[in-house]
C-alpha positions, 0 to 999 in steps of 0.5 A: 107654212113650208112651201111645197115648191121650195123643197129640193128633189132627190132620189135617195131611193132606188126602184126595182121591180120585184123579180119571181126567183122561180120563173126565170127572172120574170117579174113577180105578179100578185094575185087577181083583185087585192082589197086590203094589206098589211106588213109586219113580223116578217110578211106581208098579208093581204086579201085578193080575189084569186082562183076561188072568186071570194075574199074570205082567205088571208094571203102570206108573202114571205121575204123569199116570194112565197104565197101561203093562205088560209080560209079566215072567214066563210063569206069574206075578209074586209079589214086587216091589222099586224101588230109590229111587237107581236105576230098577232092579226087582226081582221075584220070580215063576214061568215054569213050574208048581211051586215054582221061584221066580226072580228077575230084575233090570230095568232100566227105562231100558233097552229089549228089543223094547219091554220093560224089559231084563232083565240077570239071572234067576236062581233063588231057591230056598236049597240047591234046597229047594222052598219059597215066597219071603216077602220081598224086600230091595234094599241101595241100593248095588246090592251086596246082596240079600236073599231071605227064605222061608216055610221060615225061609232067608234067601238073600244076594246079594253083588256086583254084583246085576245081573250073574251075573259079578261076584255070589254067592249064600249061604245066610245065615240058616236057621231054623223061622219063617217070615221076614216083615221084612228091611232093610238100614242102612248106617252110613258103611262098615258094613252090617247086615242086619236079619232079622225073623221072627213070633217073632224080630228079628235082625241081621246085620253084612255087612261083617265077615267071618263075617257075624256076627249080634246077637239085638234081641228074642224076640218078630217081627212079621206080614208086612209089619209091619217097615219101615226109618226114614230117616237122620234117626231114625238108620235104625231098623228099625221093628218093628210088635206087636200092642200096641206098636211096637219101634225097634231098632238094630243092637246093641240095641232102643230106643224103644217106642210102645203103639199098639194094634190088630192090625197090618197094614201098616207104613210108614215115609216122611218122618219119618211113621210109618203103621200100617194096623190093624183091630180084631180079633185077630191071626191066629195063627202057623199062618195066615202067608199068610191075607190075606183080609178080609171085603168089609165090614171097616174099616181104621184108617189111622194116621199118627204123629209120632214126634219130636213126639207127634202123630197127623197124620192117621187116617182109616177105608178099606174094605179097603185093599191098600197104602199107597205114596209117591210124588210127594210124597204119600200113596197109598191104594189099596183093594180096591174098585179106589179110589185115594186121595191124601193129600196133606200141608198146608203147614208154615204151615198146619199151625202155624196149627192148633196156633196156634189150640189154643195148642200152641206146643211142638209147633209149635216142635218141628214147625216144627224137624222140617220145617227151618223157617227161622229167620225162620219159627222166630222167628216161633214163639217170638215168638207163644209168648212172648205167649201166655205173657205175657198168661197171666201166666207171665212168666218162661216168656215172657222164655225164647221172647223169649230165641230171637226174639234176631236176629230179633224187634227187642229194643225189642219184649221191652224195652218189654213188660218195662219197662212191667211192672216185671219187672226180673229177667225183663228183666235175663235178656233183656238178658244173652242180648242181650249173649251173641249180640253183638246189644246196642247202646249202649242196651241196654247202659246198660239191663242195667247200670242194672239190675243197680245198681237190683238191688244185683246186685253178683256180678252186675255183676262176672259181666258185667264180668269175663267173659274177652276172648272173651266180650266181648259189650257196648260197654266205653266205654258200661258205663264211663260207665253204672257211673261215674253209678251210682257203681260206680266201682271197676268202671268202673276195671276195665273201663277198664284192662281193655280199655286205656281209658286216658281213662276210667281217668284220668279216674275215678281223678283226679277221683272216686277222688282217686287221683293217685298210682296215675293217675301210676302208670298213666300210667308203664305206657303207651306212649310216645304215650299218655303223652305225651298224658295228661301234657299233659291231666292234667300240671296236676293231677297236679303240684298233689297229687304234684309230686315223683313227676310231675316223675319221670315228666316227666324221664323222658318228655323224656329216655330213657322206657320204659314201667314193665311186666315185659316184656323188650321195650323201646320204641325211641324216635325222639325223645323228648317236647319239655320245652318242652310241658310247661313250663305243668304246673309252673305253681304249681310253681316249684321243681319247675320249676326241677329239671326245666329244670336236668335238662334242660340237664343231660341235654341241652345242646342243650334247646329255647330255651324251657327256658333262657328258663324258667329264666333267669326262675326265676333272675333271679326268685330274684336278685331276692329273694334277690340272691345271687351264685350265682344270678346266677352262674348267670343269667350263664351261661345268658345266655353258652350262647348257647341263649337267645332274645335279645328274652327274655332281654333283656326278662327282664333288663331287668323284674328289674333285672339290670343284668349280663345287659342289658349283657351282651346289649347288647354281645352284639347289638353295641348300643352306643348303648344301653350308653352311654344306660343308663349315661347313665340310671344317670349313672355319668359314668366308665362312659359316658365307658368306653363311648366308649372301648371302643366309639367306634371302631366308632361315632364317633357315641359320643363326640358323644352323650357331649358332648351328655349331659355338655353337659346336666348342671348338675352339675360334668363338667368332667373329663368333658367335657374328656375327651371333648373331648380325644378329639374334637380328636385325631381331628377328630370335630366341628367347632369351632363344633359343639362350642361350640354343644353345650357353650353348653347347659351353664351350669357349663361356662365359658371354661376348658374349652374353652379349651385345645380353641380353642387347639389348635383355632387353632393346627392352624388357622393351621398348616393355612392357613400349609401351604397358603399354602405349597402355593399358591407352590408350585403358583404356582411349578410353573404358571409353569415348565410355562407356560414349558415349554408356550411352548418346546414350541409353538416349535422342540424340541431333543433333545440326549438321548445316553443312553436315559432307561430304560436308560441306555445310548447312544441309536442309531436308531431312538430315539423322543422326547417333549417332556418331554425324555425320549428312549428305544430304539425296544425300550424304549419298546415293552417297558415303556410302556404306550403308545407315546403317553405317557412312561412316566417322566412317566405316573405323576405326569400320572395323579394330577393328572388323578385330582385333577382329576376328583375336584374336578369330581365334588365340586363338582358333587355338592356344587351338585347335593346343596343343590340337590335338597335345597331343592327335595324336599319330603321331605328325609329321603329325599333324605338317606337315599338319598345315605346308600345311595350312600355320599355320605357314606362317609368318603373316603381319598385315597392320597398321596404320604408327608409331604416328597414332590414332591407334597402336593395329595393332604392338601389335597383330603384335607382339602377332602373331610372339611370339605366332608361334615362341613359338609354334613352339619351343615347338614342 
């Protein structure tokens, strides 16, 4: 039980005397002898004695000070009740003398000849005995209405209460004691009705059937004691003693509060509860309907929090009547005819007060009581907070900086707790930070830093390991944090936790040494990420566990799935390029060379890098080693045709494999070079080889073969004869050519070159001799054609009888040509190809002219060739471009076979060869 003393006194209200707008500013005065009010929708309405000396007219006052009234009964007007949610009045009063009360239900939006229109008068009184209404209660919900009597009855209306129709009265309560409380609470679809008498508190659930009741409490209340609290203290009903004022609940009495002072009014608005006391004894049962006091007596009005423990507000009033509620404030009026408003402070102004008095609990529990923002509760906390730490109470302090969190800038609590040294204070601070996912990078690093200053190790895990959910800090930066402070094993939690794979490697590799479980860890991820790591830690890895990270470089160029328990498989689109990883095995040769064969093995069709790698590797081990297996195997990879040709052939040539070059010499079809690398390695018999096996594709082989034979002063005679033997028989040099080449070569005499002259003379001879006789002859057929021509130029006799195409006996029409040749007119038009030429004579006349022709075209070639060459002052480009218009092409001449009846075709043959061969000398 509180006590009444210990609850601190403010004056969060401000009284006011209500003041009349239309008498100058005098004080506002109610009518002459007000018996019963009520307040709601905006009005206030009572019951006065005013000008016509009865009570039977309901009085309005408006907001702006304006009586109205009506004639509501013809004797008089006992009770009245306004609902809040409708603007229906209820009374209760008497049309004829005698105790015959009647009830009657107004609504006050509707009019009858001026006057709110009643739409239901019945009577009051339970079973028609004559007794006195004590109390009157509405339920909101227009369905209930309950009347209490002096008798101890209590009358319950149920339905519509505004209509006869569609309501029934019932006598719901009988007893001895008079009735002095009654107030409906509704629960979601429950309702109860709660009973209070001067000896008793009751309560009865109206919607089960049976209406069945629940005895709260022996001892009541006087009239006008009880009252109903609003939903935010659960809709209690407030029952006012004497000595204490009980809360009850439907089924059982809660809280109590020791307010001393006979009670003589209650009510309930807001959360405020106000009590209207004077000091003296309460009247005794007998005198239930003695009201009066005496003209001078002092009543005590008392305003209590009841959440928060406070008195906002007493004050002392002569003689008040009631006390109502209404547009916001508080309404006092007394029996000198005064009106008072009491009109609340704002919640700012009323914290202030208790910021003054440095009362910040009841000003956190005020400010939450009226709904304060957060803003404004932030505020709150933060003054509490300084007022805490100045005192001293530092962790109290660090408790209301813990509720400013979203509001108050943390660097505020931060610097203060810095500056003091209070690291538990500003570790608990922090840890609220992280909880509300309001910490940043910085405060991050700060709690971690304290924590590691703490030592707080169970700490530190608490805050790391928290569950996925309850992440509330930014991972990277805790790594980072506890990587510095050294705690190293946290950090690797934290990163592979929350799948930071850099973070992980990194700690595992270069402050853990732990290389084979970073291998490990790289083996789980997905394919990318492995790739990727492999490429920046490859290096490292190979240099402390070569074998296992060859493993997992197969395994990622080849068919990889991350190493987990899982059922599901990544389906690769392609796996990684072994060719990336070819630098990771650069202090690693032999693990090199295992992964390369692999690859190959695995994949024939394995970038160029890998079979240039390992054609290196090999030549590398040929090299020291000269074994034949390996060089075996340098073959073959040369003869996969998966190598790069300039590589391999570098490759070859900078260790030496004399194989592998020629190999890729004949490969790439370069002669030349075969011949001049056996010339370097002067191994005579394979140069003289070289001619033969490739001096058909390049003749130039055989007269560079004789120039290198030609500079040896060494005994090649062999050689050379060889050669020259070669030359002679298909013609490749010119005699003199040939002499002047082999003059360089003092060992060289007479004798070599002597059966070459010979032979050389002898052709010669034959030659001139052959083309001697083809003069006579051309000599010869000159002089028959002259005699032809001469015949032709005079009379021509045809003495032809048969066709000279089909041998049969000429008949007209016949054509003939001066060549002798006679032929049928159907003939000649079906095989000759003109009717101008013989066709017996067209073939042979053709090659003559061609001959012809082509003697012109090489003269004046030949001229025009010397003759731009003389004149040009770059000679090569005049030889390069009769080069591209293949001047110097070898030229094939199709003659007549050996013995036929013309051999000019060998000798311009002949005449064509010399004729390039000269001219390509003399250049």
């Amino acid at each position: 039980m509180a006590a009444f003393l210990q609850w601190r006194r403010f004056v969060f209200f401000d009284k006011e005397t209500v003041k009349d707008p239309s008498e100058n500013g005098k004080n506002f005065q109610l009518p002459v002898g007000i018996a019963a009010c009520d307040s709601g929708r905006g009005h206030i309405s009572f019951l006065a004695d005013y000008i016509y000396g009865d009570f039977s007219y309901i009085w309005f006052l408006t907001r702006s000070l304006q009586l109205s009234s009506f004639q509501a009964y013809k004797l008089r007007v006992t009770h009245l009740y306004q609902l809040k949610q409708h603007n229906i009045l209820v009374s209760v009063g008497q049309d004829e003398p005698g105790i015959n009360p009647l009830v009657k239900v107004w609504n006050l939006d509707k009019k009858d000849s001026g006057s709110p229109l009643c739409t239901r008068i019945f009577p009051a009184i339970p079973g028609n005995k004559p007794t006195e209404v004590s109390c009157l209660s509405v339920h909101e919900n227009l369905n209930f209405m309950a009347i209490g009597f002096t008798d101890g009855s209590v009358v319950l209306t149920k339905g519509d209460i505004t209509r006869d129709r569609h309501s029934k009265t019932l006598s719901l309560h009988e007893g001895n004691c008079p009735i002095t409380g009654l107030a409906f609470r509704q629960a979601g679809k429950v309702t109860h009705l709660f009973v209070a008498t001067l000896e008793k508190v009751q309560c009865y659930t109206l919607s089960v059937k049976e209406y069945p009741r629940i005895e709260l409490d022996t001892h009541g209340c006087a009239l006008r004691c009880s009252a109903l609290t609003d939903p935010s203290q659960d809709s209690q009903f407030i029952v006012a003693g004497d000595d204490c004022v009980y809360l009850y609940q439907p089924d059982e009495r809660g809280p109590c509060f020791a307010f001393d002072g006979h009670k003589l009014l209650t009510h309930w608005h807001r959360g405020y509860l106000l009590l209207i006391t004077h000091n003296n004894k309460s009247p005794s049962k007998s005198e239930f309907g003695s009201r009066q006091t005496s003209p001078t007596e002092k009543h005590i009005l008392t305003i209590y929090d009841l959440d928060n423990k406070f008195i906002a507000y007493s004050a002392a009033f002569d003689d008040v009547i009631d006390v109502l509620a209404e547009w916001g404030s508080f309404y006092v009026l007394t029996r000198d005819r005064t009106l008072y408003m009491l009109q609340e402070k704002d919640t700012q102004t009323k914290l202030e007060m208790l910021f003054k008095k440095n009362l910040f609990v009841m000003a956190i529990n005020l400010a939450k009581s009226q709904h304060l923002d957060n803003d404004g509760l932030s505020e709150i906390f933060r003054q509490y907070g300084d007022h805490l730490y100045v005192k001293g109470d530092h962790d109290g302090a660090i408790q209301q900086y813990i509720r400013t969190i979203g509001k108050l800038e943390p660097s505020y609590v931060i610097r203060k707790f810095l500056d003091a040294q209070r690291i538990h204070n500003l570790t608990a601070y922090l840890q609220a930070l992280h909880r509300q996912s309001l910490a940043n990078a910085d405060h991050t690093t700060l709690l971690l830093n304290c924590y590691t200053k703490l030592k707080d190790s169970s700490k530190l895990e608490e805050f790391i390991k928290s569950n996925e959910s309850e992440v509330h800090f930014d991972v990277e930066i805790a790594i980072k944090v506890l990587r510095q402070a050294g705690y190293h094993s946290h950090a690797v939690f934290l990163a592979e936790k929350h799948m930071h794979h850099e973070w992980y490697l990194k700690i595992q590799l270069e402050d853990l040494k732990n290389y084979q479980e970073a291998l490990r860890y790289i083996g789980r991820l997905p394919f990318d990420q492995a790739e990727s790591n492999m490429k920046r830690y490859g290096k490292i890895l190979m240099h402390h566990v070569p074998e296992s990270s060859t493993i997992l470089l197969k395994r990622l160029c080849t068919d990889y799935q991350p190493n987990k328990d899982s059922t599901d498989r990544d389906s690769l689109d392609r796996p990684a390029n072994p060719e990336e990883f070819i630098p990771v095995f650069a202090n690693n040769p032999r693990e090199l060379r295992a992964f390369l064969e692999h690859m190959i093995e695995v994949d024939p069709f394995s970038p160029e890098g890998v079979y240039d790698t390992l054609l290196e590797l090999r030549l590398q081990d040929w090299a020291h080693e000269q074994d034949p297996g390996v060089k075996h195997a340098a073959l073959s990879l040369l003869r996969s045709d998966h190598t790069v040709f300039d590589k391999a052939l570098v490759l070859c040539q900078m260790h030496n494999f004399k194989e592998g070059v020629l190999y890729l010499y004949e490969k790439g079809k370069l002669y030349q070079q075969i011949m001049h690398y056996h010339m370097q390695n002067e191994e005579y018999g394979k140069v003289v080889e070289a001619c033969k096996r490739y001096g058909d594709s390049e003749v130039c082989l055989w007269e560079q073969a004789l120039g290198y034979f030609a500079r040896k002063e060494e005994n090649c005679k062999a050689y050379i004869s060889e050669v020259l033997q070669h030359i002679d028989e298909n013609n490749l040099m010119p005699p003199l050519l040939v002499v002047q080449t082999l003059a360089h070569n003092s060992t060289a005499s007479l004798s070599v070159i002597k059966d070459y002259l010979i032979n050389k003379l002898e052709r010669e001879t034959q030659q001139i001799e052959e083309d001697e006789r083809k003069i006579r002859q051309y000599r010869e057929e000159t002089a028959h054609l002259r005699t032809e021509i001469q015949e032709l130029k005079t009379a021509k006799i045809f003495q032809k009888t048969k066709c000279s195409m089909c041998n049969s006996p000429l008949e007209l029409p016949s054509v003939h040509f001066l060549c002798g040749h006679s032929f049928h007119q159907h003939c000649l038009e079906s095989f000759a190809e003109s009717e101008a030429e013989c066709p017996t004579c067209t073939p042979e006349n053709r090659k003559v002219m061609d001959m012809l022709r082509a003697q012109d075209q090489k003269r004046d070639l030949h001229d025009h060739f010397h003759r731009q060459l003389k004149c040009s002052n770059d000679g090569f480009s005049v030889i390069a471009d009769y080069f591209g218009r293949g001047v110097f092409n070898k030229l094939t001449l199709i003659t007549d076979p050996p013995g036929g009846k013309s051999g000019a075709g060998n000798l311009e043959a002949e005449f064509n060869r010399d004729l390039l061969i000269n001219t390509k000398r003399n250049v």
